[in-house]
C-alpha positions in Angstrom: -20.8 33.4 -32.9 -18.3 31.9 -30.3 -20.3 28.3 -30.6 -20.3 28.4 -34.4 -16.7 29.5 -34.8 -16.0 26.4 -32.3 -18.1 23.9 -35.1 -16.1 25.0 -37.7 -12.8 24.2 -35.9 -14.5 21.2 -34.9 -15.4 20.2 -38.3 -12.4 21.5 -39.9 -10.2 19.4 -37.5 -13.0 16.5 -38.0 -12.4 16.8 -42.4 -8.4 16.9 -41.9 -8.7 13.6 -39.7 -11.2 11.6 -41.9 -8.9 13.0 -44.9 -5.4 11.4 -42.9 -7.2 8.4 -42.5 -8.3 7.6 -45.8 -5.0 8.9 -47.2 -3.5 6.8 -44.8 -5.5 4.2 -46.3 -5.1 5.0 -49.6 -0.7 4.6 -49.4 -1.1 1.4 -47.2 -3.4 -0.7 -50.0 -1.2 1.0 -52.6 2.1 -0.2 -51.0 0.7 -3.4 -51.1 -0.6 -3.6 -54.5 3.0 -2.7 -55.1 4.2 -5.4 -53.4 2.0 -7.8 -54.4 2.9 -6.4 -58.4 6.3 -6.2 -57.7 6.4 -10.4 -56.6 4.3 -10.7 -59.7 7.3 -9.1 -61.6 10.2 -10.2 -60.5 8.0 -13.9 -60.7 7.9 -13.6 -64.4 11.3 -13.1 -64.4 12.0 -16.6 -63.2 11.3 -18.1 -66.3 11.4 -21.6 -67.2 14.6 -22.4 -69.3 14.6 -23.6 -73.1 15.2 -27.7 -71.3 12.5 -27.2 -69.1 10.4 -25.9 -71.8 10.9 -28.9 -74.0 9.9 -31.3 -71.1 6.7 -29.5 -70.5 4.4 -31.5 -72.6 1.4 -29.9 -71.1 -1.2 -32.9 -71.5 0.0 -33.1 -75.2 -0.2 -35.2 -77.5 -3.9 -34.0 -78.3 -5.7 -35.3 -81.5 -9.1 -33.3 -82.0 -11.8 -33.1 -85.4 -10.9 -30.1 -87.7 -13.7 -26.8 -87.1 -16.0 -26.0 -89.9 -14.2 -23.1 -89.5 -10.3 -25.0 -89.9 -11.9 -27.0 -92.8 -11.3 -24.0 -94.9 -7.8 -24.2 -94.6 -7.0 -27.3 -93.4 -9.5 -29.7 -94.5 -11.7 -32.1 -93.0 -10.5 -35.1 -91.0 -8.1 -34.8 -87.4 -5.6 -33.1 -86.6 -3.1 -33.9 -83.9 -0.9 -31.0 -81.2 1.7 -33.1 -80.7 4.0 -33.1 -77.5 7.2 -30.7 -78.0 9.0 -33.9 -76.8 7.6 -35.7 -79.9 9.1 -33.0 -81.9 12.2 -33.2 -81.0 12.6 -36.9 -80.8 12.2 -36.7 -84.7 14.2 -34.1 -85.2 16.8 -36.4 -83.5 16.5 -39.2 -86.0 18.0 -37.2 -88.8 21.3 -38.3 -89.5 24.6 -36.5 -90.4 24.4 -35.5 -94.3 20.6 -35.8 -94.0 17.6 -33.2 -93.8 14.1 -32.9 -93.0 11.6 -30.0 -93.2 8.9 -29.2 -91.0 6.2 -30.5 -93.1 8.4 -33.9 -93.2 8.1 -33.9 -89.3 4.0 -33.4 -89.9 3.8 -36.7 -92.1 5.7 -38.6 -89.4 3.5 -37.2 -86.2 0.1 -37.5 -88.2 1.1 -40.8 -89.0 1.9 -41.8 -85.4 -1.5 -40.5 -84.2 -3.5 -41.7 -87.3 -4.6 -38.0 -87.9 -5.1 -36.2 -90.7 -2.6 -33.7 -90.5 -0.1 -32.4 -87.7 -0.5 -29.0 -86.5 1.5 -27.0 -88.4 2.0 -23.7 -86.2 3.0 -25.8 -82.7 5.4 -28.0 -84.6 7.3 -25.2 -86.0 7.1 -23.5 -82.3 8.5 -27.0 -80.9 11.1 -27.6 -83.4 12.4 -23.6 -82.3 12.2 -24.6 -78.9 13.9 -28.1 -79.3 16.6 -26.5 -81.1 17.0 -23.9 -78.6 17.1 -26.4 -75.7 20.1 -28.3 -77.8 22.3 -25.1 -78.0 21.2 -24.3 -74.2 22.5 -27.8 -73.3 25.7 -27.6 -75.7 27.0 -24.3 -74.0 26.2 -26.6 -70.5 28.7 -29.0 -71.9 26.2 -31.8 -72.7 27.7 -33.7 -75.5 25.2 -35.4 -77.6 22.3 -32.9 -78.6 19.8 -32.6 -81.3 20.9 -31.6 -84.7 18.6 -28.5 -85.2 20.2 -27.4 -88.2 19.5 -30.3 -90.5 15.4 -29.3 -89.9 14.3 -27.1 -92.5 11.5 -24.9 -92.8 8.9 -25.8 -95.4 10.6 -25.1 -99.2 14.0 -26.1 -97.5 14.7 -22.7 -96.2 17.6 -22.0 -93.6 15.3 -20.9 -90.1 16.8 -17.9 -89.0 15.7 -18.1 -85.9 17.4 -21.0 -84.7 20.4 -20.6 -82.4 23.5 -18.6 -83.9 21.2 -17.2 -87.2 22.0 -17.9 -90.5 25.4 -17.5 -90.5 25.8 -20.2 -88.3 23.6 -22.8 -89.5 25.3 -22.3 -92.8 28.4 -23.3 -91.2 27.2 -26.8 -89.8 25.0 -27.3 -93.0 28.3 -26.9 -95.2 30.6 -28.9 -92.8 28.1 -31.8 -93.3 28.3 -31.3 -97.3 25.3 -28.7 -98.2 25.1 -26.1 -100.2 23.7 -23.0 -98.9 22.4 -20.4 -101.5 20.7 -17.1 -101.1 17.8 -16.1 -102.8 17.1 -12.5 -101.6 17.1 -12.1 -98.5 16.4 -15.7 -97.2 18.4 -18.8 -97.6 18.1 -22.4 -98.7 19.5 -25.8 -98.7 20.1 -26.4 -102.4 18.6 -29.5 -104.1 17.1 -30.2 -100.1 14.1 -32.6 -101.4 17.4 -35.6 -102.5 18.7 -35.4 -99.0 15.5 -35.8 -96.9 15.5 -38.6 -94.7 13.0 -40.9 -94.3 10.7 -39.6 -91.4 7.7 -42.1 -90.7 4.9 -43.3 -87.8 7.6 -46.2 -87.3 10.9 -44.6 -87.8 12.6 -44.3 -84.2 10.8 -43.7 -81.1 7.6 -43.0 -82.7 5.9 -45.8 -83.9 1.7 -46.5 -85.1 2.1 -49.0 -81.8 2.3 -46.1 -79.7 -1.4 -45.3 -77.9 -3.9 -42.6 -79.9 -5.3 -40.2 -78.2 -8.9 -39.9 -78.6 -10.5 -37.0 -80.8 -12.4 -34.5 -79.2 -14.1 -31.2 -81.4 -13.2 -27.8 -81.3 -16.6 -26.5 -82.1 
């Protein structure tokens, strides 16, 4: 009875050790997972700013055929992802009392890259993040920045999402003699389409000269 009341102990001091240790364990790989998260975190916090966004061409310009699947939307032919830099380098060549819409700034990049159409989802994303970088370098005191406000969305609707909001952009728009109006909840440069300018493959520092990158599939 003595020797089996001595196993017990035994094994009872023998469980509480192997459970220490893998508790020990346990708390040590979780501490570092934490750690390890925690770097991963405060990481993604160092984000890039709206300048250093607009640099990042990430291997753009990129000119590839249009999907079976695309076709139904887009149509056969190419279609070209241009560079964000592209983007706003157009956006730069519209002068004070002129506009342009995003579908404008397609023409002009699918004429560059002798596509078929430009990407219509990236350049709106690039035209937000060119105009951001302009109000980011503004408040930095840079004096000469990219006119966001004279880009229009497609229909020559006001983009709310540009730096300031709406209220703002109808300020600039009106100071360079445009008429804002409201049509329910969104708003638009009236009579927009007579005060376009003229946005093409050889207008300003995009010209048919410049090299084409070659078409690749999509599947």
């Amino acid at each position: 009875m003595r020797k089996e009341g001595n196993y017990r102990v035994l094994f009872f001091d023998l469980a509480v050790l192997l459970f220490a240790y893998f508790g020990y364990l346990a708390i040590h790989n979780y501490l570092e997972i934490s750690i390890v998260c925690g770097k991963k975190v405060l990481m993604s916090y160092q984000r890039k700013t709206w300048q250093e966004k607009l640099a990042d061409n990430k291997g753009l310009p990129s000119v590839f055929e249009i999907s079976a699947k695309q076709r139904k939307r887009w149509g056969s032919g190419t279609c070209v992802i241009p560079a964000p830099t592209e983007v706003d380098e157009l956006m730069r060549c519209v002068p004070k009392g002129k506009l342009t819409t995003i579908d404008e700034l397609r023409k002009a990049l699918a004429a560059r890259h002798r596509a078929t159409i430009a990407c219509p989802i990236t350049v709106g994303i690039f035209a937000w993040v060119a105009a951001h970088a302009a109000a980011e370098a503004e408040a930095a005191g840079k004096k000469r920045t990219t006119a966001y406000w004279r880009t229009l969305k497609t229909g020559g609707e006001v983009n709310p999402k540009y730096p300031g909001g709406v209220q703002a952009l109808k300020q600039k728009l009106t100071a360079e003699g445009h008429k804002v109006v409201q049509k329910r909840k969104r708003f638009f440069v009236q009579d927009f389409a007579s005060k376009l300018a003229r946005l093409n493959g050889g207008h300003g520092a995009l010209t048919l000269s410049a090299p084409r990158p070659a078409a690749r599939s999509l599947g």
